[in-house]
N, C-alpha and C positions, 0 to 999 in steps of 0.2 A: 457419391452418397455420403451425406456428414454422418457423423458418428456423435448422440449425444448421452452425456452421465448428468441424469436429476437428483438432485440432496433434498431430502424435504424432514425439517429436523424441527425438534421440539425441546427446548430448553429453558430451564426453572433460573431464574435468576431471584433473591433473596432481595431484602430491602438491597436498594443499592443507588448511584450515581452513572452508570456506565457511560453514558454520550450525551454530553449537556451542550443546550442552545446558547445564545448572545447574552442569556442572563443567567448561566447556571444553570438553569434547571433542565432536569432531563427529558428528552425531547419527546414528542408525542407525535400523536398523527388521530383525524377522525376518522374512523371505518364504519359504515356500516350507521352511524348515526352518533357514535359512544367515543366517549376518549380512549385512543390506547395510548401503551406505554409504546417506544419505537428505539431502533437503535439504526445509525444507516451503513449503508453499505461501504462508505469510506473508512468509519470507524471499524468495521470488523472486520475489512481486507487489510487495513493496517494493520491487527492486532494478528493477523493471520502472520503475513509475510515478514513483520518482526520477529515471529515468537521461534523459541528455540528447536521446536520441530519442524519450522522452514532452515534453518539453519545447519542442523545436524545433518540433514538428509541430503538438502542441497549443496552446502560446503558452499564453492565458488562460483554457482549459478545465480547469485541473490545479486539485481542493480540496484544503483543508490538514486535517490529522488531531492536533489536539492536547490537552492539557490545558492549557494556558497563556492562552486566550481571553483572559478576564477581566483577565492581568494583563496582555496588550497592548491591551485597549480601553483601557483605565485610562492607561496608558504614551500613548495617542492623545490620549485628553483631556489630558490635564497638556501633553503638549508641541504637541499640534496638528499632530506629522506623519503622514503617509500611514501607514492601519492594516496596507497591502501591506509596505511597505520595513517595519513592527517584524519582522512573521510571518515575514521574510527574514533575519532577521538583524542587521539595522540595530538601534544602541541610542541611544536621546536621549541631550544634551547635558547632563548633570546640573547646569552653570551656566545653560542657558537657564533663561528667566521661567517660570511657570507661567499656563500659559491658563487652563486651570480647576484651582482648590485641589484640594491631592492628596486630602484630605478627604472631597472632594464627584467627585470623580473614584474612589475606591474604590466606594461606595455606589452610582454609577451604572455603571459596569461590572460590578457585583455584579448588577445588575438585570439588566443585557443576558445577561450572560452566562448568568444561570440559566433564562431562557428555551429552552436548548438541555439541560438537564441536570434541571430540574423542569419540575412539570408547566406547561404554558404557561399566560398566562390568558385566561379564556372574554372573551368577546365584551362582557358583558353583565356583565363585574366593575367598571368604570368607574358604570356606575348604580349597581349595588349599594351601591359605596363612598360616593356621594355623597350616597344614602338613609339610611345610617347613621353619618354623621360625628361628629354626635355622642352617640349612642350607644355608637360604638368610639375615642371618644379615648383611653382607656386602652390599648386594642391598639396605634394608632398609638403614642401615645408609646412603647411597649414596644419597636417596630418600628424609630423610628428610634434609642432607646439601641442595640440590637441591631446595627444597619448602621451606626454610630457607631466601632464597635468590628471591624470589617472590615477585616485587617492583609493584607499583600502576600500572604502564606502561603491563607489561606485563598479569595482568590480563583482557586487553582490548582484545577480542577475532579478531583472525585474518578474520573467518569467520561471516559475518550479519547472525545472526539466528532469527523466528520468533519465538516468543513463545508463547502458546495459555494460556488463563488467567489462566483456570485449572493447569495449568502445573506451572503458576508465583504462583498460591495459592499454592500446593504442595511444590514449593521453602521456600514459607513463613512459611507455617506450619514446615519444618524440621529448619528455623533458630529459629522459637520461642523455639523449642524443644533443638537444640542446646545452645541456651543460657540461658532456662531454666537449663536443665542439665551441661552445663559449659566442653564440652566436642565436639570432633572432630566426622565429620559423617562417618556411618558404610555406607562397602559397599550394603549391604542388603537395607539402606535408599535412598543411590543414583538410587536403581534399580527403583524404584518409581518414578522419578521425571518427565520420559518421557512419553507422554501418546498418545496414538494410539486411544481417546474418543476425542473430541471434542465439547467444546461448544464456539468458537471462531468464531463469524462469517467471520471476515476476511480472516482468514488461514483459513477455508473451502471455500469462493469464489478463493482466487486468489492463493493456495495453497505454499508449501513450500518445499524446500529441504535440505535435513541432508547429507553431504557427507558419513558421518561413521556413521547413525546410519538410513540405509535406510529404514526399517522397519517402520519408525516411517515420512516418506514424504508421503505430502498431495497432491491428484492429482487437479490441480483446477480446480475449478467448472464453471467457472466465465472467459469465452474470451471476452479480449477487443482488440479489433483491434487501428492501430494508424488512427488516425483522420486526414484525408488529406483535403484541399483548393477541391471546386469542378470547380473553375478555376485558373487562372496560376497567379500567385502571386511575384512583385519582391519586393525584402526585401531593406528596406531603411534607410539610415542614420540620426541621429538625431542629428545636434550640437548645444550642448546647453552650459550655461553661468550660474553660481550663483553668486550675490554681494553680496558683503562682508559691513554690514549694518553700520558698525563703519568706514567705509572708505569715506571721504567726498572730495574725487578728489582734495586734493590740490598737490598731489606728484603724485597718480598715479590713475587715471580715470579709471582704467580696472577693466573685473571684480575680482573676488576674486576667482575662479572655472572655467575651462573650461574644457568639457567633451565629448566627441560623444560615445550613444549606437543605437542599430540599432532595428530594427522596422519593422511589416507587420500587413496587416487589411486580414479578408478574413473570407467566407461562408465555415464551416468546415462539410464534413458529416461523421459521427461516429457510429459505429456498435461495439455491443455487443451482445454475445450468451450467454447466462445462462443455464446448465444442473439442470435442476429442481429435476431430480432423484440423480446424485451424490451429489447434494447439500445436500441435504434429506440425505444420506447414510454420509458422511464427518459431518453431525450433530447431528448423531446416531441414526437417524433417528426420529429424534424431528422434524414435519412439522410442528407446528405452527413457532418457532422458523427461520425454512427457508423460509418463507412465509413472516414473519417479515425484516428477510435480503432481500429479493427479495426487497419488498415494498420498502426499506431506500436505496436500493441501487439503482432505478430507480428515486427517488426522486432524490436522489444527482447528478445521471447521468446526469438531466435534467436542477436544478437550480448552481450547484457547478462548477467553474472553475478552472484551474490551479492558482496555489498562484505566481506565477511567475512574478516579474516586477508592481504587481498591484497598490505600491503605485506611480507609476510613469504616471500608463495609466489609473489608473482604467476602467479596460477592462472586466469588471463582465458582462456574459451575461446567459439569460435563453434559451431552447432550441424553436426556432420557428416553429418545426417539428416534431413530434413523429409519427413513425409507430411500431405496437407491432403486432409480430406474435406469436403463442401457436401453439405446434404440437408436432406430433412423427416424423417426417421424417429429414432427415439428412438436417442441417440448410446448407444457404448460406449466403454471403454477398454482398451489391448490389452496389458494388464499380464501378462495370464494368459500372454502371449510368454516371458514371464522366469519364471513359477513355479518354472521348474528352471534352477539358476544355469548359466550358459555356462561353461564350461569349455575354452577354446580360445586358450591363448599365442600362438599364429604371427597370427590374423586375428580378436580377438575382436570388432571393430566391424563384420567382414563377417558375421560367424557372427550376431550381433545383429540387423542389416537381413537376412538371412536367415529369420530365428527371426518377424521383426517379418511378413515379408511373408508368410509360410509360414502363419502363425495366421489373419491376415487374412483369406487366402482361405479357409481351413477354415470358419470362424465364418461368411464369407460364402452358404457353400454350404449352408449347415444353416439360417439364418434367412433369407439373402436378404441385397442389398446395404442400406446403409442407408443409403447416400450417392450422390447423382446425378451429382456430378461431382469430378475428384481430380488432384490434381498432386504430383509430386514432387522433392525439392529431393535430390542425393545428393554431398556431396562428397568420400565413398570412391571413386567412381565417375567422381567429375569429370561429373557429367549434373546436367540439370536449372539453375536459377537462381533465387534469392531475388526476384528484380525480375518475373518469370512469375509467381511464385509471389503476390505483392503485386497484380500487373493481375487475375489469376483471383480474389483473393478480393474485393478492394474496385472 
């Protein structure tokens, strides 16, 4: 029997910029018939699983999501520091020595790294190869003109891969070994580097996908829906001006900067479902562990916004809303709340947990409850508490 935790949350955001489309502007969606405001679900699990309450909490459970692999394994071999501090930021000493030639350093991080982005190799390709060495010397040699010619550029992977920390430790462990030994990696070591264990809590919330190496895609655990206005929103223009501080208007009195971005304020309500059992089963089924990701992740749910435009609006809000449902029955979301946009100037965030609670029970009554146990966090209301709310789920 799955085990699910609903977040159904209601949050004020101030003029602001949070999640802009192909042209700027921040994104919307029609509901119901009306323009909302919208934020989506990429943007605010990102701003989740960066922010410093996935971090504190989780420490060395956090994987990295990049296209760059390749050219910080490479960057690892040549200089020989920690493959963690490149993935962070850290950049080598371009006067240090070189551990391994950059040469022989492209072509083997070319290796490692395709491992994650083609297809992996079997098991039984190492005999193969050595059955037919020389029958494919021609290949060979084809292979290493080929990886010869292996420039910084093209070790940048066409596909975003996520990789779980276990899976970056095993990178690390085979370049130390490589550079210990001074020598290129066997195919028998690349078989290793992909891992089907997980102690990742990100890649086990919002999971991942391997085009070529299916076996190894995590199903996520972790639905967040997009976060829509709970009434109708029009998005506004902003034109603005900078002086130029050295200019003392004797030639030209204007400013030095003119700009227009564009702009929306608006009452967002945000649902999230958490599978508490494939969490558990995606983290090998270490429950403290996903209990721990639960917790940091509703934390951040609640205080963390999108990074979007903030030095311009600082638009940072906390949620004024929390409903948490626990249950075995197939989850819903209670969007259907807002179908018809709120229309209410004097209390629109009461009229909202109004609107929010009002459906609940309706929906309730018609199918049955679908949750066994429920807490509420309200701070229109001044009731309830974030830290109740944290011991009831985890």
């Amino acid at each position: 029997m799955t085990d699910f935790i609903q977040l159904h949350m209601l949050v004020s955001y101030p003029p602001s910029n949070l999640n802009r489309d192909d042209l700027g502007r921040p994104k919307t969606a029609i509901m119901g018939g009306t323009q909302r405001l919208r934020i989506s679900s990429q943007s605010l699990k990102r701003a989740w699983r960066t922010s410093d309450v996935f971090s504190i909490n989780l420490e060395s459970h956090i994987g990295t999501r990049t296209k760059e692999m390749g050219s910080k394994i490479r960057e690892a071999l040549v200089s020989g520091q920690p493959l963690i501090e490149l993935l962070h930021g850290k950049s080598i000493d371009p006067k240090s020595p070189q551990i391994i030639p950059d040469k022989d350093a492209k072509i083997w991080a070319h290796a490692i790294a395709s491992v994650f982005v083609d297809k992996p190799p079997k098991e039984d390709s190492k005999k193969a190869a050595e059955s037919s060495d020389d029958d494919n010397s021609d290949k060979k040699t084809k292979k290493k003109e080929k990886a010869s010619n292996i420039d910084h550029e093209s070790l940048k992977g066409e596909q975003l891969v996520f990789y779980s920390n276990n899976e970056i430790s095993a990178i690390q462990a085979l370049v130390s070994l490589l550079i210990k030994e001074k020598r290129a990696p066997k195919k028998e070591e690349l078989l290793g580097l992909l891992k089907e264990e997980l102690t990742s809590v990100d890649v086990a919330m919002f999971g991942r996908m391997l085009a070529n190496a299916t076996k190894y895609n995590v199903e996520a655990a972790v639905q967040v829906a997009h976060a829509v206005t709970v009434h109708e929103v029009a998005v506004e223009d902003d034109y603005f001006t900078a002086v130029d501080d050295l200019n003392r208007g004797e030639e030209d009195a204007g400013a030095g900067h003119l700009g227009e971005t564009e702009f929306a304020s608006g009452l967002f309500y945000a649902y999230i479902c958490i599978d508490k059992t494939l969490l558990e089963k995606n983290l090998g089924g270490n429950k403290e562990l996903a209990k721990t990701a639960i917790k940091a992740l509703v934390e951040a749910a609640t205080k963390v916004a999108p990074t979007g435009k903030q030095n311009s609006f600082a638009s940072r809000a906390y949620a004024s809303y929390l409903l948490v449902e626990k249950g075995t029955q197939q989850p819903r979301s209670l969007s259907v709340a807002y179908l018809g946009a709120i229309r209410d100037s004097k209390d629109l965030l009461g009229s909202a947990i109004k609107s929010l609670e009002d459906t609940r029970k309706k929906i309730d009554s018609v199918y049955g409850k679908c949750w066994a146990d429920e807490l509420i966090m309200d701070a229109h209301a001044g009731t309830g508490s974030l830290d109740k709310i944290l011991e009831m789920i985890c």
